[in-house]
C-alpha positions in Angstrom: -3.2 5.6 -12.3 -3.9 3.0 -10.0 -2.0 5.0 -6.9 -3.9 8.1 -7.8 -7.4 6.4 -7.7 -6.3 4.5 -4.1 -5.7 8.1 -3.1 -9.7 9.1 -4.9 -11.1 7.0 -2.0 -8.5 7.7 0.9 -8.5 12.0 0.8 -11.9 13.4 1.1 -10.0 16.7 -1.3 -9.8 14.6 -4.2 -13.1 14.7 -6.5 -11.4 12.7 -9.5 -8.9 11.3 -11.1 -8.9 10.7 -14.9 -6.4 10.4 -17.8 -4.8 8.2 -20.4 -1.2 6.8 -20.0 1.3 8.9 -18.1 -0.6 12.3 -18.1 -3.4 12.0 -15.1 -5.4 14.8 -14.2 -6.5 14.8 -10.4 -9.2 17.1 -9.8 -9.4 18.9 -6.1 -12.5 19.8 -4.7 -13.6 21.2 -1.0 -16.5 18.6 -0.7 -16.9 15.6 -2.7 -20.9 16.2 -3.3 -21.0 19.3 -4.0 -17.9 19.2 -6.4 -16.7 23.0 -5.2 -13.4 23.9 -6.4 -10.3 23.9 -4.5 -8.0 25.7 -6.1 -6.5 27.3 -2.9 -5.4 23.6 -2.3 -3.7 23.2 -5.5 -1.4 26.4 -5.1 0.2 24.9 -1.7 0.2 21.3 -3.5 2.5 23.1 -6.6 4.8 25.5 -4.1 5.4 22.0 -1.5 6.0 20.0 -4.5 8.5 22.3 -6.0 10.6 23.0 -2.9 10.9 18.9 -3.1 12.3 18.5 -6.5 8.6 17.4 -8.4 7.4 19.9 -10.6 3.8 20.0 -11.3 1.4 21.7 -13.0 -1.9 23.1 -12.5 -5.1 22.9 -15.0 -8.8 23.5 -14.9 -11.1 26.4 -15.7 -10.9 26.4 -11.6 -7.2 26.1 -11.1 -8.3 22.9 -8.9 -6.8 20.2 -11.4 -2.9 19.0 -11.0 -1.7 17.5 -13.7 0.8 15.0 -13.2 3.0 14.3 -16.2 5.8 11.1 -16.4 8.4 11.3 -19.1 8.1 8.0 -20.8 11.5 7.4 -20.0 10.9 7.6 -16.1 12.3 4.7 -13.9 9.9 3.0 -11.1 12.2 4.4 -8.5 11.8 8.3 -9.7 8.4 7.5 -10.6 7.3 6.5 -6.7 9.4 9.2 -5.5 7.1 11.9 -7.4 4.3 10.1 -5.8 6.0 9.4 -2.3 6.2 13.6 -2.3 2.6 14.4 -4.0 1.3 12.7 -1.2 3.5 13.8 1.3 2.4 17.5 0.3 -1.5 15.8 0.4 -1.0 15.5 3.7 0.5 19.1 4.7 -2.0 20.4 3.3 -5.3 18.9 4.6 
């Protein structure tokens, strides 16, 4: 969780990040104050992702949520690939 809440202060699109061992919800947003839903966001996230070999899915009453989910059998290696291209995808997008 620690990579995801380094990416909380460093991408103005990400309101907050929360969970409990390897299932972390990251929440999107259009502006931090206001907390506005960016579910647009999280479609392009999910379709980049994909064509990449990291399969994510999306959550939220708002569609605006990824949820990231490691097997608990995951190596480091796989593990900072899937974040390697999450971020990667971060950064098409914005």
């Amino acid at each position: 969780m620690e990579v995801f809440s380094t990416w909380k202060e460093k991408y103005e699109v990400i309101g907050d990040v929360r969970g409990l061992g390897a299932m972390i919800g990251i929440e999107f947003v259009k502006d931090k104050a206001t907390k506005e839903p960016y579910g647009e966001i999280v479609n392009r996230l999910m379709a980049i992702c994909a064509q990449h070999g990291l399969i994510i899915e999306n959550a939220g009453m708002s569609g605006n949520v990824i949820r990231f989910l490691a097997p608990l059998v995951i190596t480091d290696e796989q593990l900072n690939a899937g974040f390697e291209i999450l971020e990667n995808a971060i950064r098409e997008c914005i």
